[in-house]
C-alpha positions in Angstrom: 2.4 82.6 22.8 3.2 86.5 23.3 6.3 87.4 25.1 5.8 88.5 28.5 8.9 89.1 31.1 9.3 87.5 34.3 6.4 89.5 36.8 5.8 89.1 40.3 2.1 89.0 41.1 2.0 91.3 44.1 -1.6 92.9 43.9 -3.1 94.4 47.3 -7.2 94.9 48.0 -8.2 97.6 46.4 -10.3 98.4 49.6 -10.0 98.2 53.7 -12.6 98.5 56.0 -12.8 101.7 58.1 -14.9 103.2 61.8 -17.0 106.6 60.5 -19.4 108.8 62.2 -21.9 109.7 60.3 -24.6 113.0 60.7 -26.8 110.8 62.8 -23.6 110.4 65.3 -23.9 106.4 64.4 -20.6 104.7 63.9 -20.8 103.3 59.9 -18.1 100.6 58.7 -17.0 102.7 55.2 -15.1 101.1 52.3 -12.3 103.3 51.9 -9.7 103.0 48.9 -6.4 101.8 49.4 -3.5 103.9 48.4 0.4 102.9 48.6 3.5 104.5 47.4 5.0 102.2 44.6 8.9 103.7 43.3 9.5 102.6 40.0 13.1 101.8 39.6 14.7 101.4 35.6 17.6 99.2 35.4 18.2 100.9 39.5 17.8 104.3 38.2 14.9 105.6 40.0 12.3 107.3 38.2 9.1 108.0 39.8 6.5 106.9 42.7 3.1 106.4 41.9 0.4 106.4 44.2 -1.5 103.7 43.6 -4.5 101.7 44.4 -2.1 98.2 44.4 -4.6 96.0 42.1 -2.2 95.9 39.3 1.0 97.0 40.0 3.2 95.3 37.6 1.3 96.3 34.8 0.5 99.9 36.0 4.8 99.6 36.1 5.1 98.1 32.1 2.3 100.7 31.4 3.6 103.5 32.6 7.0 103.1 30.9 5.2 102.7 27.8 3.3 105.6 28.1 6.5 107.6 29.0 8.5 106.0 25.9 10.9 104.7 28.2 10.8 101.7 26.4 9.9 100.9 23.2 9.3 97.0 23.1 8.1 94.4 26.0 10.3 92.4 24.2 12.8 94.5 25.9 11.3 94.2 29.3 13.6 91.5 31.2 11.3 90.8 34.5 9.7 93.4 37.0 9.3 92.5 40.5 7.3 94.2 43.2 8.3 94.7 46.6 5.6 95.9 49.2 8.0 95.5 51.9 10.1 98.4 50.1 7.1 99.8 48.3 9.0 99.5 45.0 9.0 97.8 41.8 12.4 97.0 39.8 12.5 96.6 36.2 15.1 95.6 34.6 15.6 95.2 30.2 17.6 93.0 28.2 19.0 96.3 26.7 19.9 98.9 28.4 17.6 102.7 27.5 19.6 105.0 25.1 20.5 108.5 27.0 18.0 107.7 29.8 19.5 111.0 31.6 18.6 113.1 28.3 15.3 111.4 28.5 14.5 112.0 32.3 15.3 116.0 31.8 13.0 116.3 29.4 10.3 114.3 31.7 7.1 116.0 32.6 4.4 115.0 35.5 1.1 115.7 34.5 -1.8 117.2 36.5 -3.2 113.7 36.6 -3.9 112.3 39.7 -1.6 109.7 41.7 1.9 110.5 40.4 3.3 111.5 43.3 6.8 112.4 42.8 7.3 114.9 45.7 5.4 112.3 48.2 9.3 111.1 50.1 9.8 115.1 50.5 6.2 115.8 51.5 6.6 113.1 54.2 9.9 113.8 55.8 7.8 117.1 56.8 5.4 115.3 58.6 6.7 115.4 61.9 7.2 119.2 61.8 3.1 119.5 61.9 1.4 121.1 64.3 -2.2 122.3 63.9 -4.0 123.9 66.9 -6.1 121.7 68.9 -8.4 125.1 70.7 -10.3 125.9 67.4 -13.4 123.9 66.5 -15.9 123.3 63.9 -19.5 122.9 64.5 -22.3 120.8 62.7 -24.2 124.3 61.3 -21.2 126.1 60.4 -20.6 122.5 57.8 -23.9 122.5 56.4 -23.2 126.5 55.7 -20.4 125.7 53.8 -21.4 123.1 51.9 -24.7 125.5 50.8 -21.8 128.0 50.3 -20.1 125.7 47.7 -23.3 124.1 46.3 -24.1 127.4 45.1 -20.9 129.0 44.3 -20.2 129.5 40.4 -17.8 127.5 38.7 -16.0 126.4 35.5 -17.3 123.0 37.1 -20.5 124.2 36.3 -20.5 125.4 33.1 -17.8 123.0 31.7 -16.9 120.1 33.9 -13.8 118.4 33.6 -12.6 120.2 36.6 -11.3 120.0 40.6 -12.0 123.1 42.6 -10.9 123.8 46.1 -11.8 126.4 48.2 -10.2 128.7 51.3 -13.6 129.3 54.0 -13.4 130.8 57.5 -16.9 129.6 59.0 -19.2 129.0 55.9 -18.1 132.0 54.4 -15.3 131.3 51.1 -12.6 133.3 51.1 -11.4 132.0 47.8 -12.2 129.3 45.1 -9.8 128.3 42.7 -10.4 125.0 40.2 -7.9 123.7 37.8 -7.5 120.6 35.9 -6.2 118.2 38.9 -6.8 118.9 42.0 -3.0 119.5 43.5 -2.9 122.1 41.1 -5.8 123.9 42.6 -4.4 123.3 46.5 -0.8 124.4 45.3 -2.8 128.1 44.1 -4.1 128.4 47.0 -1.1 127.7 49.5 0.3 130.7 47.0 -3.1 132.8 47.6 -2.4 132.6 50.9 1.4 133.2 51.3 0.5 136.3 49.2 -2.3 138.2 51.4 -0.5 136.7 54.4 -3.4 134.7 55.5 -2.7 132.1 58.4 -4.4 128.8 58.2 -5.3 127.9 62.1 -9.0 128.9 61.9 -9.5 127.9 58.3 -11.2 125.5 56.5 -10.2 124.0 53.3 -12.5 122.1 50.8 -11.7 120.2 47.9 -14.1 118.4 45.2 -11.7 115.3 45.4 -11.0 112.8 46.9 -8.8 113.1 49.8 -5.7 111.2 48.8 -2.5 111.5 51.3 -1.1 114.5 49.4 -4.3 116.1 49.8 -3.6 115.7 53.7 -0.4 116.5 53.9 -0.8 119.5 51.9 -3.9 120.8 53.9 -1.7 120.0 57.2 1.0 121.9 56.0 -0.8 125.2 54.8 -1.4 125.4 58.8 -5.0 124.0 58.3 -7.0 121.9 60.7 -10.6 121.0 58.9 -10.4 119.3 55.3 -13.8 118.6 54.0 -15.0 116.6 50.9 -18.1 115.7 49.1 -15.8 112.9 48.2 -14.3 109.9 49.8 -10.6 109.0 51.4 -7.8 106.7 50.5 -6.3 104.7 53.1 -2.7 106.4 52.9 -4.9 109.3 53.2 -6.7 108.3 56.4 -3.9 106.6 58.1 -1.8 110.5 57.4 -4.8 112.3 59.0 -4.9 110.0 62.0 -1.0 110.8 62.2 -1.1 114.4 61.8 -4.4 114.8 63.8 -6.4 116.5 61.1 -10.3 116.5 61.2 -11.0 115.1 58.4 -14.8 115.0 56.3 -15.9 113.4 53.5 -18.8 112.2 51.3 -20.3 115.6 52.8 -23.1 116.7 50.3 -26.8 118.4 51.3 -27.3 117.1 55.0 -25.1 114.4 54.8 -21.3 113.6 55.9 -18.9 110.8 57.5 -16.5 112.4 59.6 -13.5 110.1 59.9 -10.8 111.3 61.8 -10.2 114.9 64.4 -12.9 114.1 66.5 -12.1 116.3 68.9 -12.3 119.6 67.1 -16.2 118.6 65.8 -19.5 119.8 67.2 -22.9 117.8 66.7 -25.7 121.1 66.5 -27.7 120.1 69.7 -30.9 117.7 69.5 -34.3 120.2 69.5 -35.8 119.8 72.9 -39.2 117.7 72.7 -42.4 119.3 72.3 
């Protein structure tokens, strides 16, 4: 038999059940995804926490220390054990990892989505968000922007293999930036709009991904109140928007939308009176 080390087996559903309002105003049950912090600790050194869907977590754990060259053998690989309670996962090796500091420094994140390793700092600032409740967003002004996007030019386009996000006030885009993940692309545009001193409050901010909780929390904290998507939500992601009181929209393509949370700041375009 192949070695394997001592594992928990601590999967979570990969899905919840969430309330949406769709274009038609009807309330729809929507599978969201589920997303939860998981902090990889090595030998209780910590070393990064990935946002993660929970299906596989002590493999995602082995996998991503492999892929890091953190360690070199399972063999080496003592037991790892997942803790949802905590949202961590300890591993711990028969021998201990030569110049792990050295190692660490030289460490870099990728663009790739779900390794969160600013999420602890993004959400001690959660509290310190306010977004302005007076400012609305109507059911016309939407469909604009989405039309605006559709037929916007792109690297998407012409290549693929891209996020793009864009800055709009009403259905007009102020600026579209795409990079290779989509953090990259909201991070430019925070910077866009330190530089030409632009203030978020009546904005509207739009992403090609999916809206993940960093996705939230960045949006929240550039001063923005309307985050639209022509893609779905993560739970984390949902349950941050509820907090902050963002109005959040997703699956929004053509005619079509589910608007999950922020209520308040929507407007339905009014019913044409009957013939």
């Amino acid at each position: 038999m192949p070695y394997r080390p001592q594992l928990t087996d601590a999967a979570r559903p990969a899905t919840i059940t969430i309330a949406a309002i769709n274009e038609c105003g009807e309330a729809v049950p929507t599978q969201i995804a589920g997303e939860h912090p998981l902090t990889l600790y090595l030998d209780k050194r910590e070393i990064v926490t990935l946002m993660t869907l929970g299906a596989a977590p002590e493999a995602l754990a082995i996998g991503y220390l492999r892929n890091q060259r953190l360690v070199s053998r399972l063999e080496d690989i003592a037991a790892v054990q997942v803790d949802w309670e905590t949202d961590s996962v300890a591993v711990t090796t028969h021998v201990q990892v030569d110049d792990l500091d050295g190692r660490m420094e030289k460490r870099t994140v990728t663009t790739g989505c779900g390794q969160g390793t600013m999420f602890g700092n993004l959400m001690d600032e959660l509290d310190k968000v306010r977004l302005p409740e007076d400012t609305c967003l109507d059911e016309d002004t939407l469909y604009g922007l989405l039309d605006s996007v559709r037929r916007h030019e792109s690297i998407y386009k012409q290549a693929g293999a891209v996020h793009g996000c864009a800055l709009a006030q009403g259905a007009d885009i102020l600026m579209f930036i795409e990079d290779i993940g989509r953090h990259n692309a909201v991070d430019a545009i925070a910077g866009r709009m330190w530089l030409d001193g632009l203030e978020g409050g009546d904005k509207v901010f739009y992403t090609t991904g999916r809206l993940t909780s960093e996705m939230v929390i960045k949006t929240a904290q550039m001063g923005i109140p309307f985050l639209v998507s022509r893609s779905g939500l993560t739970q984390m992601g949902y349950d941050i928007a509820k907090k902050i009181g963002i109005t959040m929209i997703g699956r929004s393509q053509g005619k079509h939308y589910l608007l999950f949370t922020g209520h308040q700041r929507f407007r339905k375009a009014a019913a044409p009176a009957p013939a």
